[in-house]
C-alpha positions in Angstrom: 15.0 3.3 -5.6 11.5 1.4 -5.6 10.9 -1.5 -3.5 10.0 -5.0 -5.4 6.9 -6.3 -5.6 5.0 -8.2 -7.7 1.2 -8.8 -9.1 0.6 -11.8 -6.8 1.7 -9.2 -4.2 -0.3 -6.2 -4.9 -3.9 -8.7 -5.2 -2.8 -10.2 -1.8 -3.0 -7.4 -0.1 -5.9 -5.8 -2.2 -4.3 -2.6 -2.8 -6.6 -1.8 -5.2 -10.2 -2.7 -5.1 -12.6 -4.2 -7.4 -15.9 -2.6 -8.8 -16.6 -1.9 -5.1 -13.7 0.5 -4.9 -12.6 -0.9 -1.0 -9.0 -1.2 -1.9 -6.1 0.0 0.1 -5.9 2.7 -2.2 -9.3 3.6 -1.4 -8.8 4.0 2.5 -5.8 7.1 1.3 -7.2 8.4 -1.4 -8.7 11.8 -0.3 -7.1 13.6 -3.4 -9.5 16.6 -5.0 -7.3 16.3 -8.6 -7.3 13.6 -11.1 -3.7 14.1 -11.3 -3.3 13.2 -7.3 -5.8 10.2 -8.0 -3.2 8.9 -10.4 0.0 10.1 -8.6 -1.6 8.5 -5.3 -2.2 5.1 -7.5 1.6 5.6 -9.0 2.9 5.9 -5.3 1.3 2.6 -4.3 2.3 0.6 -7.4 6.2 1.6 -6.8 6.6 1.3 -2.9 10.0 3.0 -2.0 13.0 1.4 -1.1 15.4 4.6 0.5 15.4 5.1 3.8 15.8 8.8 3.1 13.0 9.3 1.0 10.7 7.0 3.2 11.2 8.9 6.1 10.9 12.3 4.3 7.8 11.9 2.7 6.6 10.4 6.0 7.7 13.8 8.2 6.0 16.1 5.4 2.6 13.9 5.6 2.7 14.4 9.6 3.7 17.9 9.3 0.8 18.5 7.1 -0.9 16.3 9.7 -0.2 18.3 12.2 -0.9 22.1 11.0 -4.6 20.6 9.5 -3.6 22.3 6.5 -6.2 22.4 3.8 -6.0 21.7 -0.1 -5.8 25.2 -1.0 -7.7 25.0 -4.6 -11.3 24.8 -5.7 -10.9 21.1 -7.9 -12.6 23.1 -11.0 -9.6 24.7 -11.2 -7.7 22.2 -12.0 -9.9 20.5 -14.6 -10.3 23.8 -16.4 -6.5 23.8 -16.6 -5.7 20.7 -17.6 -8.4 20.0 -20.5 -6.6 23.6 -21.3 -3.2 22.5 -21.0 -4.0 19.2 -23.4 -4.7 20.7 -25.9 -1.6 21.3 -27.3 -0.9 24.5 -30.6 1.3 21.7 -32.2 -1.8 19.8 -32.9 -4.3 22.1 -34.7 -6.7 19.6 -34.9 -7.4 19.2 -31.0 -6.5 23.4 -30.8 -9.8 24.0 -33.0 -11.6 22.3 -30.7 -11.2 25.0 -27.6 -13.6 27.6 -28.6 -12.8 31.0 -27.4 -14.3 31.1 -24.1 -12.9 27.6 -23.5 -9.2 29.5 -24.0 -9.6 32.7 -21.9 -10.9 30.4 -19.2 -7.8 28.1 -19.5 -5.9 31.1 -19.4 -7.5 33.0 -16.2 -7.6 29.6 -14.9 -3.6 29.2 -15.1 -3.2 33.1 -13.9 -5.5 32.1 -10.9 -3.2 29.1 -10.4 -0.1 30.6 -10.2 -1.2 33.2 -7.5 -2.6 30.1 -5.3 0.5 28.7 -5.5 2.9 31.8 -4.9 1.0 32.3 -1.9 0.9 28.6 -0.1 4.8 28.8 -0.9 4.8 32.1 1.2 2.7 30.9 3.9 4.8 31.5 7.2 3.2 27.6 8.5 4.0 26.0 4.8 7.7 27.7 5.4 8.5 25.7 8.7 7.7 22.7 7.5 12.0 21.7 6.7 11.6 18.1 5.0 9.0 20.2 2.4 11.3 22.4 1.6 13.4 21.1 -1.2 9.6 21.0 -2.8 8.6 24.4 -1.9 12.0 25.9 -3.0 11.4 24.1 -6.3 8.1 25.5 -6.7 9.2 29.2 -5.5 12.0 28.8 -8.5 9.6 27.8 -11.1 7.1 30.8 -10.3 10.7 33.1 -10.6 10.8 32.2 -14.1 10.9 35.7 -15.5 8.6 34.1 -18.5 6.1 33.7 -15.6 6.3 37.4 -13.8 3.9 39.0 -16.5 1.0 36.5 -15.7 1.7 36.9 -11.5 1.0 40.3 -12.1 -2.2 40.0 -13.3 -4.6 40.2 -10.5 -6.4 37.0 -11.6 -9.8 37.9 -12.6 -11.2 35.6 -15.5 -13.2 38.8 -17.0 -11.5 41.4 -17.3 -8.4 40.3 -20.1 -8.3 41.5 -22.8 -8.4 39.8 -26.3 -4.8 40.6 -27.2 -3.9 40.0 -23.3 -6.0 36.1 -23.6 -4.1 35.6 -26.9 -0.1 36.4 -25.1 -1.3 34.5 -22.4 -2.2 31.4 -24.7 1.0 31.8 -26.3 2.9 32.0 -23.2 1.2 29.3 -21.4 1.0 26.3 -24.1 3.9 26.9 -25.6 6.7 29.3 -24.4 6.4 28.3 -20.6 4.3 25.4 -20.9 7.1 22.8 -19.5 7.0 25.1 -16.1 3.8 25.3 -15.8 3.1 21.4 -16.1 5.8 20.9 -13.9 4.3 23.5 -11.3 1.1 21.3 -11.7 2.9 18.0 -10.6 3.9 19.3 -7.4 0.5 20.5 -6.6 -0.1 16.8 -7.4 2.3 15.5 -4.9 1.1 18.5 -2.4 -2.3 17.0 -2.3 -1.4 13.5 -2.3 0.3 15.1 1.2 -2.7 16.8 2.2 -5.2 13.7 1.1 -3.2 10.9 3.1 -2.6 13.4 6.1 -6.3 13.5 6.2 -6.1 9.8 6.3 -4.1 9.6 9.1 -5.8 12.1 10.9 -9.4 10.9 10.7 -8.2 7.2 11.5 -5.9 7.8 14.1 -3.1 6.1 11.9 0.8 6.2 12.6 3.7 6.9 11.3 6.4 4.4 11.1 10.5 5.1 11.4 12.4 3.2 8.5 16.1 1.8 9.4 19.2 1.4 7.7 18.6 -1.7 4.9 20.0 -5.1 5.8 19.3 -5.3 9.7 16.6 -7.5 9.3 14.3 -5.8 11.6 10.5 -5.2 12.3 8.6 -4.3 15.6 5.5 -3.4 15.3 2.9 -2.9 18.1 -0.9 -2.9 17.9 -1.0 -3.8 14.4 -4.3 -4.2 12.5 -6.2 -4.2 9.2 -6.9 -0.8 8.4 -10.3 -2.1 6.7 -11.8 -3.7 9.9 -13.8 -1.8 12.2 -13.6 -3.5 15.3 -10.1 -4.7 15.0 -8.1 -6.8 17.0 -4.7 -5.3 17.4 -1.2 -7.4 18.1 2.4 -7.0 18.7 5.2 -8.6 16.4 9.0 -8.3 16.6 11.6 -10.2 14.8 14.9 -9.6 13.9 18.3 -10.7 12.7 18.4 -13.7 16.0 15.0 -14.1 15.2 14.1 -13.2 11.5 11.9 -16.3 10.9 8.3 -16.8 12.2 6.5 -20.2 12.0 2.5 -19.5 12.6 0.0 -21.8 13.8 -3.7 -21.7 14.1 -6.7 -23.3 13.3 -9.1 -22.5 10.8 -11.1 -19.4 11.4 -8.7 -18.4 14.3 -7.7 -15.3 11.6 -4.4 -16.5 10.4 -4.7 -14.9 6.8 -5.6 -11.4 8.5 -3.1 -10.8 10.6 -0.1 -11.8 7.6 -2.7 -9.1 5.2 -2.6 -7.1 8.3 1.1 -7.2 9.1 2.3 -7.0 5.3 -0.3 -4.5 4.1 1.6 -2.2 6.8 5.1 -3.1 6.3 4.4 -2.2 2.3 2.3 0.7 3.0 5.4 1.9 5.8 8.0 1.6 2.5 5.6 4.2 0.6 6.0 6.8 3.3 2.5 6.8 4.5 1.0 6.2 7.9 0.1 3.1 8.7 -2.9 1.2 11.0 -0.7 0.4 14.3 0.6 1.9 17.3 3.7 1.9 16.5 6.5 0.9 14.1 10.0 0.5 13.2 11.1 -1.2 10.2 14.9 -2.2 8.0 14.2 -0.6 4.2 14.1 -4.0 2.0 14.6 -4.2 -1.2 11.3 -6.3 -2.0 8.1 -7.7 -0.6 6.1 -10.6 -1.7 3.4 -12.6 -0.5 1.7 -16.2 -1.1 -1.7 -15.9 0.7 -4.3 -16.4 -2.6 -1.8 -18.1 -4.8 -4.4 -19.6 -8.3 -3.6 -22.5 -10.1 -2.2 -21.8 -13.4 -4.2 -24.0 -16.2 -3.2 -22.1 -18.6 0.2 -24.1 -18.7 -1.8 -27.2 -17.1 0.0 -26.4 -13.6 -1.6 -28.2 -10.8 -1.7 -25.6 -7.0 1.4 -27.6 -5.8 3.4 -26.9 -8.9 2.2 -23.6 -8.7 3.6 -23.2 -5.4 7.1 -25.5 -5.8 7.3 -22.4 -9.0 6.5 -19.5 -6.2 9.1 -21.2 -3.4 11.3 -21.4 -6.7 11.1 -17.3 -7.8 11.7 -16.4 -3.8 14.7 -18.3 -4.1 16.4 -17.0 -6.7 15.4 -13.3 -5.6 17.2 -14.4 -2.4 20.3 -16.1 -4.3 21.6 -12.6 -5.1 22.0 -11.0 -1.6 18.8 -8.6 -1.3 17.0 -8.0 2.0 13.7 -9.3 1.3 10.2 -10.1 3.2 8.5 -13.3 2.3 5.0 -14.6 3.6 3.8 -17.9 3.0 0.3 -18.6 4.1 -0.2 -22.2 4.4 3.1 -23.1 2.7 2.4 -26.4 0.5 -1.5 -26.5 0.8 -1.3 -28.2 -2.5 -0.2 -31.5 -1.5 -0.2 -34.6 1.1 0.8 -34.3 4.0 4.0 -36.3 4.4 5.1 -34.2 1.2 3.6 -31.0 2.5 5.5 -31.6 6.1 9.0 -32.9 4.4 8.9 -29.3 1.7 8.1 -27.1 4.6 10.7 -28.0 6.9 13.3 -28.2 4.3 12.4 -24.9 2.5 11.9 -23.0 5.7 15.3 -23.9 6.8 16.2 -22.6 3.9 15.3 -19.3 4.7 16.3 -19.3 8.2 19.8 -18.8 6.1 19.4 -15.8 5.1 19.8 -13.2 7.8 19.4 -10.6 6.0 15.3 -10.8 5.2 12.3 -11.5 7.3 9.8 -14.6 6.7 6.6 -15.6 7.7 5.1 -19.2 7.2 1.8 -19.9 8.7 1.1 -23.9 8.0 -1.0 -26.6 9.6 1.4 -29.1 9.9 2.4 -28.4 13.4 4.6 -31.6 13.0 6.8 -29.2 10.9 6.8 -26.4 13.5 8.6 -29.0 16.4 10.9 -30.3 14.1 11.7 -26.5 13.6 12.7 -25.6 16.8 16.1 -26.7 16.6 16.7 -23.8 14.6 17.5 -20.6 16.9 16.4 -17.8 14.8 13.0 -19.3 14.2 10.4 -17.6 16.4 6.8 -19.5 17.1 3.4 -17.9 17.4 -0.1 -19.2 17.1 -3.9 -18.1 17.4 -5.5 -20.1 19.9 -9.0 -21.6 20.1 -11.0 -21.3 23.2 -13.5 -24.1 23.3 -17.1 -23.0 25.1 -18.4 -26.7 25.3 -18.8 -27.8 22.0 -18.3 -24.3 20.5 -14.8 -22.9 19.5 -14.3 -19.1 20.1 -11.4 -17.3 18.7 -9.2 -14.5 20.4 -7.2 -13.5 17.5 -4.5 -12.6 19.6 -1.1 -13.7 19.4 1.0 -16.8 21.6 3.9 -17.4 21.7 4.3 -21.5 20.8 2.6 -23.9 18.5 -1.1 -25.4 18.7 -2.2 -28.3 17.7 -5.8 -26.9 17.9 -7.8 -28.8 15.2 -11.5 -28.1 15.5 -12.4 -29.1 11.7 -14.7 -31.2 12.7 -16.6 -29.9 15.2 -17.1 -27.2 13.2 -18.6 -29.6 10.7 -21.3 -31.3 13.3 -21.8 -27.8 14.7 -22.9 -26.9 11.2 -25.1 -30.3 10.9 -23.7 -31.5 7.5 -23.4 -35.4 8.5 -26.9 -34.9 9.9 -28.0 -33.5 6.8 -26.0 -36.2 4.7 -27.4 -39.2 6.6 -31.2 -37.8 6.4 -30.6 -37.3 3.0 -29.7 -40.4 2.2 -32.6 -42.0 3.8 -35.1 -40.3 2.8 -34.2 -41.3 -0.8 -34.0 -44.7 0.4 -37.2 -44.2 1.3 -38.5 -42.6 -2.0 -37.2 -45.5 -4.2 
């Protein structure tokens, strides 16, 4: 069972970088294998939505954590393997293209491989490790093939084969076993996606959350942050079924956006298994997660950013119509349009959602009108980012209240920045001019 998402989501959060490669992604991936790059990028495009499998994979990561195990293979090894490995007998075309020293490397490579991998299964640490061990008993079955037992009894070295030995071993390796031995190769995969985000959480002091039974509607986190800041500012949030709505206020600049990236970026990054930048977490599995913090207008079908958003509200709607447990974040809910419109849609549709007690919302808006017309609903929690003003210049704590400001400091920041000094000099000096 995967956990919903969507595009929208996934570039909200900026799970995977751009050409500057500072995704998400980026921040886990320590993998040496192409095949763990791409596993790793699998994992966090299908989030997991078991409460089982969460927490498993999360106790093997901080076993591996904990016994600062090491990747066991030289990376070489693997790309020898796997250009080996691709080129399949069937296709004679791509075989002719392995020249013989190309094929008895493949071959020692695999034999090599296989006695890496026999003993990390038999390591006495790897062996205590009990939420690994449906992997490692998997992989101890596969090396029992009796197919297999010829090439574990080779000791390994890549010069010493024979032709006629390189030739059995071909046969046996890309054809007769060659469904074991890829399948051997995919748990390595998963082992150093392990390894790679244990580092992770190691060398960035990350933690590892606790997932709940679905449908309780509940998250506390403590000392939350985002994971790509240096000098973060950490803060506590808790909701739950009584309270399973949060209406935030802030001005701009007081970091609104970043703490919804830096609360959902966890919350998905928890229902993957992996660590995540807090203090401490505990978290109800959902069934989905999706977020409105950069939503684009959509000229392809002439759609205006209200529209846009009315056809956003609309898809969370209908996701919630059928009963699933879902988290929804709505940064600046109805940006798109005036006021009185903006204040009359965001009470109405965050009502809405106080409904269902099942899910968790967030709404961060600017019409703090909204917010007191809110608080006749009891399961709606209020927090806000204040602004300290120091004379005429605002400073930002970007730590949580509880309650809703009505700091506006729009246009201070504008004379601060001296654009109606610069507008009215501008103006008369081309008066001046002409």
């Amino acid at each position: 069972m995967h956990l919903q998402t969507d595009d929208q989501t996934i570039e909200d959060l900026g799970i995977f970088g751009k050409r500057n490669g500072n995704g998400i992604y980026d921040i886990y991936n320590n993998a040496h294998t192409r095949g763990g790059e791409a596993l790793l990028e699998e994992m966090f495009r299908s989030p997991l939505s078991n409460q089982a499998a969460i927490n498993r994979r999360s106790n093997i990561i901080a076993q591996f954590m904990q016994a600062k195990l090491s990747f066991p293979y030289d990376a070489g090894l693997f790309d020898v393997t796997e250009k080996y490995l691709l080129h399949g007998v069937k296709d004679q075309q791509l075989q002719a293209q392995l020249s013989e020293k190309e094929i008895q490397n493949g071959v020692a490579a695999v034999i090599e491989l296989l006695h890496l991998t026999k003993a990390f299964v038999e390591n006495q640490a790897v062996q205590q490790f009990k939420d690994y061990s449906t992997e490692r008993d998997a992989i101890t079955k596969l090396l029992s093939n009796p197919g297999l037992q010829p090439a574990l009894k080779e000791a390994g070295s890549r010069n010493r084969l024979s032709y006629a030995a390189v030739t059995a071993f071909d046969a046996l390796f890309r054809t007769t076993e060659r469904k074991s031995i890829e399948q051997i190769l995919r748990h390595l995969y998963y082992l150093d996606v392990y390894i790679s985000v244990a580092k992770t959480a190691a060398e960035r002091g990350f933690i590892f959350p606790r997932a709940v039974e679905k449908g309780r509607a509940v998250l506390t986190i403590q000392g939350v942050y985002h994971p790509s800041l240096k000098n973060p500012v950490r803060n506590d949030i808790k909701m739950h079924q009584d309270r399973n709505v949060i209406f935030l206020t802030g001005a701009n600049m007081a970091g609104k956006s970043t703490l919804l990236r830096s609360l959902s970026t966890s919350l998905y990054i928890a229902h993957m298994g992996f660590p995540v930048a807090a203090a401490a977490m505990e978290f109800s599995v959902l069934d989905g997660l999706y977020t409105t913090v950069n939503l684009p207008d959509n000229l392809g079908i002439g759609a205006s950013h209200f529209y846009a958003e009315v056809l956003r509200v609309k898809k969370m709607a209908t996701e919630l119509s059928t009963g699933k447990s879902l988290f929804i974040l709505f940064d600046e809910l109805f940006r798109g349009t005036n006021v009185k419109d903006a204040h009359e849609a965001t009470v109405a549709v965050t009502k809405g959602f106080a409904r269902k007690s099942n899910s968790l919302f967030i709404i961060s808006s600017h019409i703090v009108e909204a917010g007191e017309e809110l608080k006749q609903k009891p399961n709606i929690g209020f927090l806000f980012l204040p602004t300290r003003m120091k004379g005429h210049v605002p400073e930002y704590t970007y730590t949580l209240e509880e309650g809703i400001t009505d700091d506006r400091h729009g246009m201070i920041i504008i004379r601060n920045e001296g654009i109606l000094e610069t507008l009215k000099n501008g103006k008369k000096i081309y008066n001046d001019e002409f």
